[in-house]
N, C-alpha and C positions, 0 to 999 in steps of 0.2 A: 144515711151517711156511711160512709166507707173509709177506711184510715188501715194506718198498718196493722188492725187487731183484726182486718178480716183478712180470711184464706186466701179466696181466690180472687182477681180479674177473671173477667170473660174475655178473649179474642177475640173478633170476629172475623176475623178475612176477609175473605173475597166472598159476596154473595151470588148466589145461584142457583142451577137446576146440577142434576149429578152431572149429568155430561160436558157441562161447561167446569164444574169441580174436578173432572176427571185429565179435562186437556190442560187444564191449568196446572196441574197435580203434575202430571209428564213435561209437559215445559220446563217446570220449576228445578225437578229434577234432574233436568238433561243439562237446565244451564248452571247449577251449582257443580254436574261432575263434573264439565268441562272446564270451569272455575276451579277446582282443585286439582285436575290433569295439567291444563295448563299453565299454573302457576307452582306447581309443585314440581314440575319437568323446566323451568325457566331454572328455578333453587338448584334442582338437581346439575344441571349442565353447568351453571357457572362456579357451583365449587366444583365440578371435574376436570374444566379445562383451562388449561391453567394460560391462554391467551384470554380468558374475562377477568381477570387477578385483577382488575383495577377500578380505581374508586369508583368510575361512573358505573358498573356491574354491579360493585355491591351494595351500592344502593339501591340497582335494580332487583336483587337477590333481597333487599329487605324490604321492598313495596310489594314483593309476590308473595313473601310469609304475611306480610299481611291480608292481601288481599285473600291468603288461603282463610284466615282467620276471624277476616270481617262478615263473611258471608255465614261462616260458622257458626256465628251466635242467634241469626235469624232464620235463615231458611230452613233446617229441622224443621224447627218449631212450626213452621208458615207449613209445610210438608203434610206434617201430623193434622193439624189444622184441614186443610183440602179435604187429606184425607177421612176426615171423620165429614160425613154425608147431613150431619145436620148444623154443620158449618158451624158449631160452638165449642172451646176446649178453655179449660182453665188455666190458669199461671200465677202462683203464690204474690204474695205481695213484695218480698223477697227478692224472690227468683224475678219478677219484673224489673226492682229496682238497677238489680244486678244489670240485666240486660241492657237496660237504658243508660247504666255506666260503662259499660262495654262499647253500646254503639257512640255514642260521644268522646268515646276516648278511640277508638281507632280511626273516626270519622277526623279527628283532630290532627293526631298522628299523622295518616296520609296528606292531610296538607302540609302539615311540618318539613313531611318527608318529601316530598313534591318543591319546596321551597328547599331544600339542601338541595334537591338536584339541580333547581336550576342555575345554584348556584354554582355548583362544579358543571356546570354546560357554560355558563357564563368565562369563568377560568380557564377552560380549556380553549375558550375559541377568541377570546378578546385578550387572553396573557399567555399565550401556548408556552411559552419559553420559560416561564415560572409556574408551570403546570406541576410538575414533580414536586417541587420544593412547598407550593402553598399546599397540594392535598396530598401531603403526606399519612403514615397509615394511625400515625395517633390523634390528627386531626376527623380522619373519616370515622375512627369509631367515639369518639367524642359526638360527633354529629350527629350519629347514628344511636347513640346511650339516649343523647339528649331529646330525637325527635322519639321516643318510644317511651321518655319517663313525664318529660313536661307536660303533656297534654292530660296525664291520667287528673291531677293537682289542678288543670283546667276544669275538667269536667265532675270532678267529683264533689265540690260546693255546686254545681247544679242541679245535680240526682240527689243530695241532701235535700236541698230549698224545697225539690217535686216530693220527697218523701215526708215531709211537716205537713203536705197539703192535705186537707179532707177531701173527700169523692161522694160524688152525689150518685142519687139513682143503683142503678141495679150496678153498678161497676163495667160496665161493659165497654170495651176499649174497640173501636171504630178502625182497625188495624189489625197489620197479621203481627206486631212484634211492639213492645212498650216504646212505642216513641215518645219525643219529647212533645210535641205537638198534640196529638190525642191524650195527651195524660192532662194536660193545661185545660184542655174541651171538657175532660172531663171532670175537673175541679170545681168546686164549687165556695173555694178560698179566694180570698186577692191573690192573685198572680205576681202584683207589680213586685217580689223580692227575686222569684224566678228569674223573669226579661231581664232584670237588672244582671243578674249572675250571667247571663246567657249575651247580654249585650257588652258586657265588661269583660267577658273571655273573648268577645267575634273584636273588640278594640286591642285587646291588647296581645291576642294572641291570632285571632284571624285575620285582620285588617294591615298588619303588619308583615303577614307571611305573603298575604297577595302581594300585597305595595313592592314587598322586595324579590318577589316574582316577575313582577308586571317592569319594572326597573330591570333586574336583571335581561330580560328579554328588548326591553329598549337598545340596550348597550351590544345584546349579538345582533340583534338587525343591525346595527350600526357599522358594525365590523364585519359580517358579510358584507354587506353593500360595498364597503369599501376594496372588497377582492377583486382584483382586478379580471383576473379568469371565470368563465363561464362554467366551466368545470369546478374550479377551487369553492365559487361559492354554492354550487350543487354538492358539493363534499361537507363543506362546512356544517350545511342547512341541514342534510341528513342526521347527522349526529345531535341534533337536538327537535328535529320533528315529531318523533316520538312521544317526547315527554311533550312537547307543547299541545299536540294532539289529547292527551290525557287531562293535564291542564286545565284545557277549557272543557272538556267534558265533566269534569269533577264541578268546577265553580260553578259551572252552569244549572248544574241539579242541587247545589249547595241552597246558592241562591235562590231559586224557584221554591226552594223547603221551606227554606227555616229563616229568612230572613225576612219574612211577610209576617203581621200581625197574627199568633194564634186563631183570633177573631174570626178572624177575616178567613183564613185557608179553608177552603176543601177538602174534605178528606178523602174522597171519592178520589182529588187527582194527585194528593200529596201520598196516599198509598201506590198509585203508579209511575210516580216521579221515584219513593223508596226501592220500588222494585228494581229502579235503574240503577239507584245509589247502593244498595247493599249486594246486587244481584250480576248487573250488565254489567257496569263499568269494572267490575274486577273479572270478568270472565273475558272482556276487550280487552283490557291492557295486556295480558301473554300474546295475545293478538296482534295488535299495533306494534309492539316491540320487537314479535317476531317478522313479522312480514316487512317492515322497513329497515331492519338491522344485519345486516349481511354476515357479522361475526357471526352473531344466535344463530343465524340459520346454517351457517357453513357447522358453528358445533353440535346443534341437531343432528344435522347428519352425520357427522362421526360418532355420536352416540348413537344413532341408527345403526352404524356399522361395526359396533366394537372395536371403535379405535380409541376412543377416550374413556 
């Protein structure tokens, strides 16, 4: 039995021969620097220039401190990990919990946050004329308090429920970082207070951010289509392709995670499903945002050139 009176977890990572430890090791680290270049260079440009001064920006400006931040808590560690050649490294029981409240609380967050924008994408494009008036700048940082405080009070009766749990066996976690999933594998308690915590946050706090995602985006389809210009609705659709690109890349790796049976998952595929959730999809979005967003790009290059 294992419980919080012992020291360590085990890690495991990724199994292998060195050489396959060693490409993995280089990968991992080319795509968290690029993950903190370019979401730390999106931060930087839009408090420079003072034509992103507006709310759709800085929400964008707070999904890229995030996503500087989500990758932060795991990849280190997955890093060290590789790097140690006999594929084994410890992590308190502590410092686990911590972790596993970290990634559920920024993993919550980002949809919080994903669900504000779509809803100033929503306001801008189906009420243009009461644009100014509804996101106002007390309204945006309310929004933006609220998607960065709520979700910690989601997630934190969850990483309690897993920390009452007992752990069988040698402790050894099937995973490069304390998910939620391999910590439940590896318990050898009833779960059923866990699911319950975990399915009563995805109802009351996931199931709702979608719903008024998935709505919000009913309503801009609607109102493009109705443009009558071929251009106007090429203009429209620009301005929120982005986020809706992200969107369904985010749901889609949510869903294939965490909303399947413990039981039941994989851990073979639910660690390379993580690696897109904590890894890709934040080193994509300065991506997506920049190459479809002609503002960003145009102040790139003025920060290229010393002009902003």
């Amino acid at each position: 039995m294992v419980n919080e009176t012992q020291i360590y977890f085990t890690l495991l990572g990724f199994q292998g021969g060195n050489q396959f430890r060693d490409v993995v090791c280089f990968i991992t680290i080319f795509i968290y620097s690029s993950c903190l270049m370019g979401n730390l260079a999106i931060v930087t440009v839009i408090i420079k220039d003072s034509h992103l001064q507006t709310p759709m920006y800085s929400f964008l400006c707070n999904l890229s401190i995030l996503d500087s931040m989500f990758p932060s808590v795991t990849l280190p560690k997955f890093i060290k990990i590789t790097l140690i050649k006999s594929g084994i490294t410890g992590i308190s029981f502590m410092a686990c919990m911590l972790q596993a409240t970290f990634v559920v609380t920024f993993q919550s967050t980002e949809v919080v946050l994903l669900t504000v924008m779509s809803y100033d994408r929503y306001v801008a494009i189906c009420l243009p004329l009461h644009y100014q008036h509804i996101m106002n700048r007390r309204l945006c940082i309310l929004l933006a308090v609220f998607s960065w405080t709520v979700c910690y009070f989601f997630s934190l009766p969850i990483v309690l429920q897993i920390s009452l749990l007992s752990f069988c066996g040698s402790g050894e976690i099937n995973h490069f970082y304390c998910d939620i999933i391999p910590l439940l594998q590896l318990s050898c308690s009833n779960i059923i207070r866990v699911q319950v915590a975990i399915y009563t946050a995805a109802t009351i706090l996931g199931f709702p951010c979608f719903l008024l995602t998935l709505i919000s985006y009913v309503f801009i389809v609607s109102a493009i289509l109705m443009i009558s210009s071929t251009e106007g609705r090429q203009k429209a659709f620009s301005t929120c392709s982005s986020h809706l690109t992200v969107v369904i890349l985010l749901y889609s790796v949510i869903f294939a995670v965490y909303l399947e049976n413990p039981s039941h998952v994989s851990l073979s595929s639910s660690k390379v499903l993580s690696i897109l959730n904590v890894a890709l999809i934040p080193t994509l979005n300065p991506v997506i945002y920049s190459f479809r967003n002609n503002l960003i790009m145009r102040a790139f290059q003025k920060m290229l050139t010393g002009k902003i």
